[in-house]
N, C-alpha and C positions, 0 to 999 in steps of 0.2 A: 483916318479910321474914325468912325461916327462910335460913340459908345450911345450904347443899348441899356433898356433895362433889363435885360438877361446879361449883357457883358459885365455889368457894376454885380448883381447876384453872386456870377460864378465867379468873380475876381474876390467877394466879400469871404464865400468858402471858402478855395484855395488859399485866400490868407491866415483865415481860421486855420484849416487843415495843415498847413506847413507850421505854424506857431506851437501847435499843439503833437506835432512829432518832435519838433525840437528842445520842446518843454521834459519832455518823457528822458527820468534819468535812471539808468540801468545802474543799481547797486544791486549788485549779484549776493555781498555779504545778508541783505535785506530778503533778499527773493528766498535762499536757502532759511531764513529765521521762517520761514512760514512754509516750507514742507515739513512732511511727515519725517521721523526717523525714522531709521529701517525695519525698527521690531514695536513699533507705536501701531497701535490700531485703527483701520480706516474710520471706525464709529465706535464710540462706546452710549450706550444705551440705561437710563436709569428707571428703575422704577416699569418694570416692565410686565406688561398684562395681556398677553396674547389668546384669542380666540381664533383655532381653527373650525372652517365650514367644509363641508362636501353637499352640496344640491341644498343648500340652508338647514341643513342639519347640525349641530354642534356637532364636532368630533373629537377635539381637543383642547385643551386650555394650559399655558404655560404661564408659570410667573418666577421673577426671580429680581432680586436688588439691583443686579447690577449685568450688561452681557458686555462683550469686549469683543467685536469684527474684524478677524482678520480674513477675511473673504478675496483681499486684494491680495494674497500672497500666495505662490507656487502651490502651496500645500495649502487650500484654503479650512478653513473652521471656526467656529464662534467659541468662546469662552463663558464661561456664568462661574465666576472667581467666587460669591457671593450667596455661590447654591442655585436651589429653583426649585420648583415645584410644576409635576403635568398631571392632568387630569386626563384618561383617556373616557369617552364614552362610545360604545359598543351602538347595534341597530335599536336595540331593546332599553338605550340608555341608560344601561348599567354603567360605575363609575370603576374606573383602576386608578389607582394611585401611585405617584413616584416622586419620591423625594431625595432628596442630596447635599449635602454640603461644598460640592464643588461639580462642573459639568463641563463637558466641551463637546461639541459636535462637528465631526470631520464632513465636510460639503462632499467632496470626489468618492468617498466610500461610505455615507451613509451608516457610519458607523458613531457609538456615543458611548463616551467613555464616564462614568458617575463614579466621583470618588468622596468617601466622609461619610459616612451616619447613612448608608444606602437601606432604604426603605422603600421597599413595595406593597402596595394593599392592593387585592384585584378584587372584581367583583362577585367570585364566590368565596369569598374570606381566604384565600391563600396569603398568606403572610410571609416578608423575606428579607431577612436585614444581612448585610455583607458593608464590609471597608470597602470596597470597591465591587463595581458590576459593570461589563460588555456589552450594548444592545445594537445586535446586527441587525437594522431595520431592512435592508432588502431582502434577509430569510428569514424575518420575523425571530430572532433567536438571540436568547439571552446567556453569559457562561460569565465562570470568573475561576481563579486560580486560587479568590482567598479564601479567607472562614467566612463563614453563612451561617445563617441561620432560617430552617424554614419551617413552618407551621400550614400542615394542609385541612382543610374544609373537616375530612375525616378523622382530625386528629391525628395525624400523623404529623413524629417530629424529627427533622433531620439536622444533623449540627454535621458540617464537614469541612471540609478546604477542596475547593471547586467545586463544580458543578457546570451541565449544560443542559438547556430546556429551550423549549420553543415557548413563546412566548406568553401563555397562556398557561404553562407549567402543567399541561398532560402530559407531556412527553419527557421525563426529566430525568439525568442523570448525574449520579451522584461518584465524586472518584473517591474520596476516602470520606467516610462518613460514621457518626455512632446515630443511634435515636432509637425511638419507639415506632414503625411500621406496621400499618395495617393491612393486614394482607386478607380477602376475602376469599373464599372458599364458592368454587361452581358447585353447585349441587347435580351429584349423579343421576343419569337418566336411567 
């Protein structure tokens, strides 16, 4: 057999390559220290400053300390342990405001749960503070079963335990409630 300078090459890898499978030692104790645990989150995120766009327009802005991923789970959803703060802006770039003391955002229903010190500022001064509040974003619609508190444009005050509105709080209803109500009078034709 005449060796080649490709025969010395490939003889030079396959030595490489055999060395270097045999070197490889499976400590499985080793392997399990560096997965996840089962209720650890895929990402945790700090310091977080989100701008959303539609066609380069600002549409929304999120900030919060801290967010927690669980995205990789049956039931996926993000956590904000830490609070957060969103900004929403309208075509007219009007500002809404949402603040919280604690948030989670369910991925498969689109739904977001604010719990802690819940404060809403919209952009025709509707004001709305509750221990907790429900935002169904795929019907644009807000509720909650706790105390509220709401302050409308016209001076109107509602203090009650639940409530359900669309999200924009024209449409809103109130289940047990006290306050001050303004109620406008159509003028007879």
């Amino acid at each position: 057999m005449k060796l080649t300078y490709s025969n010395i090459i490939s003889g030079i890898v396959t030595l490489i390559g055999v060395t270097m499978l045999f070197s490889c030692e499976g400590n499985l104790q080793e392997v399990r220290a560096f997965s996840l645990e089962e209720d650890a989150p895929q990402a945790i995120a700090e310091g977080i400053n989100l701008k959303y766009t539609d066609s380069g327009r600002l549409v929304a802005t999120l900030s919060s300390p801290k967010m927690l991923d669980y995205t990789n789970k049956s039931f996926p959803y993000r956590e904000f342990p830490d609070g957060l703060m969103v900004e929403f802006f309208d075509e007219e770039n009007r500002k809404n405001t949402v603040e919280a003391d604690y948030g989670i955002v369910y991925e498969q229903t689109n739904l977001i749960d604010l719990q802690g010190n819940v404060k809403i500022l919209t952009a025709d001064s509707t004001k709305l503070e509750a221990s907790q509040l429900f935002w169904d974003q795929d019907r644009s619609w807000v509720f909650t079963d706790k105390r509220n508190i709401i302050r409308f444009p016209n001076g109107a005050l509602n203090e009650g335990l639940g409530f359900d509105s669309n999200q924009d709080f024209s449409n809103f209803r109130s289940r047990t409630n006290t306050g001050v109500q303004i109620i406008e009078e159509e003028a007879d034709e």
